[in-house]
N, C-alpha and C positions, 0 to 999 in steps of 0.2 A: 445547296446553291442552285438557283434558279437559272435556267439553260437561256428563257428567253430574254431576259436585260443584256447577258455575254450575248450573246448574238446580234441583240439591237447594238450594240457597241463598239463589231466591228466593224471595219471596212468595207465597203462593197466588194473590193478583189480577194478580201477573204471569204466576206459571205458567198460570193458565189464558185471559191474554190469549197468551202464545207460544204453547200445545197450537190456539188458534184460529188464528191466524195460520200454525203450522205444517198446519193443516186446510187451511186457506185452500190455501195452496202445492202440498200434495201431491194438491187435486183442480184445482190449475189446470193443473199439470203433466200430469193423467192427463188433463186435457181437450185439451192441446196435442196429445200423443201422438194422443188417437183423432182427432182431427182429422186429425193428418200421415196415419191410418192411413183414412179415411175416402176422404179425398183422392185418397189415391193410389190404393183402390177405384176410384173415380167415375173417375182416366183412367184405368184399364184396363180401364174397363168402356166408356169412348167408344172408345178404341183397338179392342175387341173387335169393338164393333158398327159402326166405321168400316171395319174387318178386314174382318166380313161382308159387308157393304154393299159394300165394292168386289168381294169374290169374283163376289155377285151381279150388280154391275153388269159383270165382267170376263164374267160367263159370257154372259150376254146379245150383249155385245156381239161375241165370238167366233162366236158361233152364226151371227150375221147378219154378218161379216164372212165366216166360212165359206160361207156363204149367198151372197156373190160369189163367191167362186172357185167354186161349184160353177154358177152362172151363167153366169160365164167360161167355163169346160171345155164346158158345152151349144153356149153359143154357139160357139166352134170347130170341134163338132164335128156342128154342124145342118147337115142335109143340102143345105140352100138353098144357106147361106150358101158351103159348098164349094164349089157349082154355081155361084153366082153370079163368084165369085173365080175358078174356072179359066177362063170364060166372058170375065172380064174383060183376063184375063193371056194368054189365048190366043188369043180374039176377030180376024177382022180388019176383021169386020163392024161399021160402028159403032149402026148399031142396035141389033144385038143387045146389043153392050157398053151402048148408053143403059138399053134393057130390065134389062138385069144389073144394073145400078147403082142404077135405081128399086126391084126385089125387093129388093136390099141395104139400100138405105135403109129399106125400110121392114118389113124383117127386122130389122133393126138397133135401129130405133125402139120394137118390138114388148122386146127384150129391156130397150134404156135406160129404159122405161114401165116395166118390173114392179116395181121398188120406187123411194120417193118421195126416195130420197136419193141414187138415182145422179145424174150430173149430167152426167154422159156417157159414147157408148162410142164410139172412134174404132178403125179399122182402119186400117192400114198395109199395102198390099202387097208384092210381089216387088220391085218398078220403084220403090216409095217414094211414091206417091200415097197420100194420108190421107182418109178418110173418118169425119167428124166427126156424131156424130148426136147430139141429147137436148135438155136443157135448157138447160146451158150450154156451147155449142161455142167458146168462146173457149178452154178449158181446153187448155193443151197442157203437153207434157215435153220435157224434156232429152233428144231422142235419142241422142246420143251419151254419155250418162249410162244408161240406164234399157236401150237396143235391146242394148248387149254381156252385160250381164246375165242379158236374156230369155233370148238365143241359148244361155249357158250352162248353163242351167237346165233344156234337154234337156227341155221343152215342160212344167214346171211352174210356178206361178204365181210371183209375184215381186211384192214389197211395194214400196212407192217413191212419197216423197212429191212433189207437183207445186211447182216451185221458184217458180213464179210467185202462183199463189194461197195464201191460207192458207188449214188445215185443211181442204185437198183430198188425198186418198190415192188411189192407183190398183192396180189388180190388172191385170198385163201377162201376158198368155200367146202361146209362139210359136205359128202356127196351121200345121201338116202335111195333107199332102192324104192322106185315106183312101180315094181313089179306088186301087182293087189295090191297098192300103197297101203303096204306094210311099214314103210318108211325106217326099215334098218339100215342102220348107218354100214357103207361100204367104206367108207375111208374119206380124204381129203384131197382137193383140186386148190393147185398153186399155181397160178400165172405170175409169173414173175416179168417187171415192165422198166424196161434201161431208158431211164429217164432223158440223159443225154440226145438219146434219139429221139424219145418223145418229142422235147424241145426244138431239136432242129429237126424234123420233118414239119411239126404245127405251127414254132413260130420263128424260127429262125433268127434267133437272135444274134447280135453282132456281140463278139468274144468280148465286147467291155462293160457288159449289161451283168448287174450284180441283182438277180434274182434267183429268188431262195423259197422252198416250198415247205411247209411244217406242219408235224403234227402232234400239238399241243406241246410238248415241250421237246418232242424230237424233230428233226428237219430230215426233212424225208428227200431232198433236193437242194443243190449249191452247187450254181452254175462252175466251169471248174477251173474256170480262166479270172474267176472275180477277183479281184483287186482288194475286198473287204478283210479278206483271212476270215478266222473262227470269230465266230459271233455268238452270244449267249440267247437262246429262246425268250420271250418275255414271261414273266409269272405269269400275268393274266391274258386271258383270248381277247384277241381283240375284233374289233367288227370291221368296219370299211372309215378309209379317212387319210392322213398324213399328217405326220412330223417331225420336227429337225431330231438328229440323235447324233451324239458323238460316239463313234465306235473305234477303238484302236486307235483314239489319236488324231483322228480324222471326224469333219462333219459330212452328214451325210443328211440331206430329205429321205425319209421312210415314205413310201407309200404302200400300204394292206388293205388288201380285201377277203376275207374270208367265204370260201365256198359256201355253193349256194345247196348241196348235196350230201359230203361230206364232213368232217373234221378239219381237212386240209386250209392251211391260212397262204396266200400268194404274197408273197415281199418282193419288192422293188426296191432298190437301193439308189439315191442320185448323189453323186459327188457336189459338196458346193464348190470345190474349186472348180466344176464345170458353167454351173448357173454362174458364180460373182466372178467369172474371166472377163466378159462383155462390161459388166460392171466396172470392173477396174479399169478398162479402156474409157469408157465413156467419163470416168472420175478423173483418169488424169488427163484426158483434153479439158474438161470442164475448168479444171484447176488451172493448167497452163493457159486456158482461154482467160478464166478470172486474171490473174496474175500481170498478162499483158496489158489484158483492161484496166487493171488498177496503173500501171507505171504510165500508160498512155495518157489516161484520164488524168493522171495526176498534173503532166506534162500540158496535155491540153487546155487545162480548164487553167490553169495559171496564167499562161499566155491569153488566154481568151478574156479571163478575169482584168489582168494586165492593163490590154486593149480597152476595154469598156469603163474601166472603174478612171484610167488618166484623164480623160477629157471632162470626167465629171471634177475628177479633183483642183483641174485646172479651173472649172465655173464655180470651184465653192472659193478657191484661193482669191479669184475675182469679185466674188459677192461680199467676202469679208471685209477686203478693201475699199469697197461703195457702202459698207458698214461702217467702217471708219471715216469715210467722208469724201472720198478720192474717185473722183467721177472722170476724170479725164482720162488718166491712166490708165483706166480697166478699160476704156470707149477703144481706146487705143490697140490693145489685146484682144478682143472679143471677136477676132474673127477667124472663121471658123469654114472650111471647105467642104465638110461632111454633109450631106441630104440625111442623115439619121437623125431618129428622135433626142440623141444628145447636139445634134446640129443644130436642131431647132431651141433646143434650151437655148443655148450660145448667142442666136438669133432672134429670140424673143426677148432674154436679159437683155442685149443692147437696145432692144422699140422700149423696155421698159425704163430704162437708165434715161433715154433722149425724155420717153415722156415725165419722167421724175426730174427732169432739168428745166424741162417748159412750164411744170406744174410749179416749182420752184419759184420762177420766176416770174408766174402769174398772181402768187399768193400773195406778195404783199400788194400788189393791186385791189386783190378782193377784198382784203383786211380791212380796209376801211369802209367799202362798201358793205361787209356781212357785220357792223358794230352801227351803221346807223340802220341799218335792217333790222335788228335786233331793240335798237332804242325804240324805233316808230313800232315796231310789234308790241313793246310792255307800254309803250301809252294809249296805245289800242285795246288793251286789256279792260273789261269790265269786272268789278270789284262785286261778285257776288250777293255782299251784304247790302250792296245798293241797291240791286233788283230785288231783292225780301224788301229791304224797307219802302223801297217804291207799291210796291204791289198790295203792304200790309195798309200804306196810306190809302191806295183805292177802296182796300176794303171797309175802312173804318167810314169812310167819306160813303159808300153805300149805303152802309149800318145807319148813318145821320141822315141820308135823307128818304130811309125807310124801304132803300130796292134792296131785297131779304137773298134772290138770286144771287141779283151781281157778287155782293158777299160773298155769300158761298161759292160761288164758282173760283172765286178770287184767291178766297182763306184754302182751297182744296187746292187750287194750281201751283200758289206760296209751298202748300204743304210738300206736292208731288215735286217740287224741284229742289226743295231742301233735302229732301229723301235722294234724289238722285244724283245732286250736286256735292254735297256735305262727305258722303259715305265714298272714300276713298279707292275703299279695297276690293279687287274683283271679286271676290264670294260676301253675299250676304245671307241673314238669316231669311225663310221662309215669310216670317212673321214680317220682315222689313221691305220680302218683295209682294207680299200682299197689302203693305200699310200701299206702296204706288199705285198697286191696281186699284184699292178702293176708292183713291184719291183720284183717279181718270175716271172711275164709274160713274164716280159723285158728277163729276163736270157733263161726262155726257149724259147721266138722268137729267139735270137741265137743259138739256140742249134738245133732247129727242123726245122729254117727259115719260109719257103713258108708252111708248112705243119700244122701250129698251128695259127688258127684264134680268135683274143678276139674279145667279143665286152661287153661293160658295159651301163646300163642305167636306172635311177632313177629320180624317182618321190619326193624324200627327200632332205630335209636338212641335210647332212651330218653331220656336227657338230653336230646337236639336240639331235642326237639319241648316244646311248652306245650300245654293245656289247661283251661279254667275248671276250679277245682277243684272237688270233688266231683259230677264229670260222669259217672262209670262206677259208683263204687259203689252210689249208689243203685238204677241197673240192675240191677247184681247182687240188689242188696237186693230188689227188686221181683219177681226171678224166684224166688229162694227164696220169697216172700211169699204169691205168686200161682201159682206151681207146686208146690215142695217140699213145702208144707203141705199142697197139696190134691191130691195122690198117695199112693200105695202103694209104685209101686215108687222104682228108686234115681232120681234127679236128675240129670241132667249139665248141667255149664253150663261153655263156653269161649269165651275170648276171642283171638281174632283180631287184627292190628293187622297192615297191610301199605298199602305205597303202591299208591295211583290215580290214575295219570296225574300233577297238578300238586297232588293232596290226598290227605290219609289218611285210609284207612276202618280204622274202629274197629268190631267186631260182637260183640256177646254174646249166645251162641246158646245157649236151653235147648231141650231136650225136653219141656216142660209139655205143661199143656190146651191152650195156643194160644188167639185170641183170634179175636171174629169182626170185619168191616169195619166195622160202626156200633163198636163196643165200641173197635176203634181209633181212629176220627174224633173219638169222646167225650173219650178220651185227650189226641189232640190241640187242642183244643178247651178241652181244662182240667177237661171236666167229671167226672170220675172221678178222685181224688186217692192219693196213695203209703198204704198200708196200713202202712209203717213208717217210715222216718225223718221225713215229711213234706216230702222234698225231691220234686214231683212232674215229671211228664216236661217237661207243657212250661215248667215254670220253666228247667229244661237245654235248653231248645231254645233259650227266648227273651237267655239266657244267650250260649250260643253264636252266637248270630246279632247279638246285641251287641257279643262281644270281635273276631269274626272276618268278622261280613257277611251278607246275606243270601243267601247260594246255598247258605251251612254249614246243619248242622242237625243233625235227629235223623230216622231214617226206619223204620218198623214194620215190619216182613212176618213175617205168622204165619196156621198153617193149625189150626184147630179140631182138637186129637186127635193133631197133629203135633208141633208146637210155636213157638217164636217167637224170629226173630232181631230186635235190634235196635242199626242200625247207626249211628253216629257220623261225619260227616262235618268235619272239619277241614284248614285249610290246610297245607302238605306245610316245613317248615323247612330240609329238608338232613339226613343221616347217614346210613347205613345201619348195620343191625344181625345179629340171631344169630336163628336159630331157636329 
């Protein structure tokens, strides 16, 4: 079923309740749209800046975890602390070994003090005696986890969270004697680092921030106030980015960046019920906003439809009834208070009603005047056949008394009006608008003799093609008109006819004065009219772009002194022809 006949077939009070209603729709729809489009701006703009916010938070925290290891490495490699540990291992003195052990401690202490979140640094030596120093010396490790590790690591640091505490991480280095770098191994340096304080001293995050530190599939940090509970590690590492995840129940945006240093990966965790809170406010005023628009509109546009659509129904009730014949009646009604455009209907029906009553009334007045108008026009008519047999008597009566001219000009003129009279139908063939031309050449070879040169030639099937009739000869006529007269010497004027491309160009080309560019635009334009038949140019223009369209036409080109082609443009039918 086709929407628009139902539509033409309502009512105006309905049409213009549907055009609101359909108004209604098409901005509640564009408003859904920018919404979904708003929306989803606003989380890729949280995404973005949660993005940033962790790079920043990632970088920070790198710096000052790099900041232990580079801690670690001094302390290995401080001159005391060497001294003190071979002192200890090779020792047999135990003084000296107490002495050792008090510099150690309090070497030791010196390093565990320089920042507020280590929590300890213990040493391990050759023999396996532990030397625990700091804040919190309960902290210990899985040696048998954590010492085969060090060993491998060919005295570079090694990450590794404490299995006993939480978010306690330690940075473990083998410690080698550089005494003659001999590089025998004295034992192992464990800084151990309370992440908790790492975080609030660096970044201080607010207790509802669910970020999480890991490494590879252990997490080495969880913030302890998160809201997330246990989370599973991902299989695979992932690099830097974001995306939505359901965890426990809950959606959450991921955002991770992986260290630029370590193993360590940084997670951020966003609640969506924080991101889609604003959303759901802005959804339900949108909705309640919709909703009253729709009850309003609906209300409104009835009444207003109402209003506009009575006055009209009252001038169609009226028209109907001067349909039927009742002119007084509606004169009677027709008035109308309103200055609107349906006032002025109301207001022009009635001037048109008065003048349909005067025209009435005048008509059988003219009746008899337009039937002897009509009589006297058909007795005024000349019978065609009269004027051939008149003109063929002239010629025979030449023939008899030997003027060979008069004849022919006679039989050619006879000829060129049966051609143009006879032939009914606006398009003729090519061949039928050249039998005219030849016929007016013929009359003015006698008239100008030696002084007026044709010549014709074609690449066409004359039959094939059509043309509005009398489209060339007037040309011709024009060029004799406006050249031949107003010269001296002889005249040439040829016609051309060859296909272009998918149309035929038609050119009639004299040697005259030639014309100038205003003189042609006048032309065009109309303003300048035929000096002899009165057929003028652009009647054949507007002619041709009638039967055949507007790309056909007629086109000028002429040089002052040179002379002037004028070409014909027409659609191409099929044949080909002769030279």
């Amino acid at each position: 079923m086709q929407i628009k006949p139902i539509f033409r077939n309502l009512k105006i009070r309905n049409k213009i309740f549907a055009v609101s209603l359909l108004l209604l729709m098409i901005f509640g729809i564009l408003g859904i749209i920018s919404y979904q489009f708003f929306t989803s701006m606003y989380e890729d703009r949280i995404s973005e800046e949660s993005a940033a916010m962790l790079q920043l938070s990632s970088t920070v925290l790198d710096e000052e975890l790099a900041g232990i290891e580079d801690l670690s490495f001094k302390a290995i490699t401080d001159d005391q602390v060497q001294k003190d540990l071979r002192t200890i291992q090779q020792s047999n003195v135990n003084f000296e070994i107490y002495q050792a052990k008090v510099r150690l401690q309090e070497r030791l202490l010196y390093f565990a003090t320089s920042e507020p979140y280590i929590a300890a640094i213990q040493v391990i030596d050759s023999s396996g005696l532990k030397y625990t120093y700091g804040f919190n010396t309960k902290v210990e490790l899985d040696k048998k986890e954590i010492l085969p590790l060090v060993a491998a690591s060919k005295g570079s640091n090694v990450w590794s969270k404490n299995g006993e505490e939480e978010n306690i991480i330690s940075s473990a280095r083998l410690i080698r004697s550089k005494e003659n770098l001999d590089l025998r191994e004295m034992g192992y340096l464990i800084i151990s680092v309370d992440m908790n304080a790492l975080i609030e001293e660096t970044l201080n995050f607010s207790p509802n921030k669910n970020f999480i530190i890991t490494n590879g599939q252990e997490i080495f940090y969880q913030n302890p106030d998160s809201e997330i509970g246990a989370i599973n590690t991902p299989e695979k590492e992932r690099g830097e980015g974001y995306q939505n995840e359901r965890i426990n129940g809950k959606d959450y945006m991921s955002t991770y960046v992986h260290s630029r240093f370590s193993d360590l990966t940084y997670y951020h965790f966003l609640p969506f019920s924080d991101i889609t809170q604003q959303n759901a406010v802005v959804k339900s005023i949108m909705v309640l906003t919709f909703l009253s628009m729709f009850i309003l509109s609906i209300i409104v546009s009835r009444k207003a439809a109402e209003f506009i659509s009575k006055p009209l129904e009252d001038l169609s009730r009226n028209m109907k009834e001067v349909q039927s014949g009742d002119f007084e009646h509606t004169l009677e009604r027709l008035d109308s208070d309103n200055e609107d455009e349906i006032g002025l209907l109301h207001s022009n029906f009635r001037i048109m009603i008065d003048k349909i009553n005067d025209l009435i009334k005048e008509n059988y007045k003219k009746q008899l005047m337009i039937k002897e108008t009509e009589y006297k026009a058909l007795q005024a008519q000349i019978n065609p056949h009269f004027l051939y047999n008149t003109l063929d008597s002239i010629n025979w009566m030449a023939r008899i008394n030997q003027q060979k001219k008069i004849s022919v000009m006679v039989e050619a003129l006879g000829n060129m009006m049966r051609n143009i009279i006879s032939k009914k139908e606006a398009l003729v063939t090519l061949k039928d608008e050249m039998e005219i031309v030849k016929h007016y050449i013929t009359i003015q070879e006698y008239r100008f003799e030696n002084r007026l040169n044709f010549a014709f030639h074609s690449l066409l099937d004359l039959e094939s093609h059509s043309i509005p009739k009398l489209s060339i000869q007037p040309i011709v006529e024009n060029a004799i008109a406006h050249g031949l007269e107003e010269m001296t010497s002889q005249c040439d004027i040829t016609i051309y006819m060859f296909p272009k491309a998918k149309d035929i160009e038609i050119v009639i080309e004299d040697n005259g004065p030639g014309m100038t560019e205003e003189r042609i635009d006048a032309i065009y334009r109309g303003e300048i009219h035929s000096k002899s038949s009165g057929i003028g140019l652009k009647n054949i223009i507007e002619r041709i772009k009638l039967m055949f369209g507007e790309e056909y036409g007629v086109r000028i080109e002429s040089t002052p002194g040179v002379g002037t082609k004028v070409k014909i443009i027409i659609p191409y039918s099929g044949g080909e022809g002769h030279v």
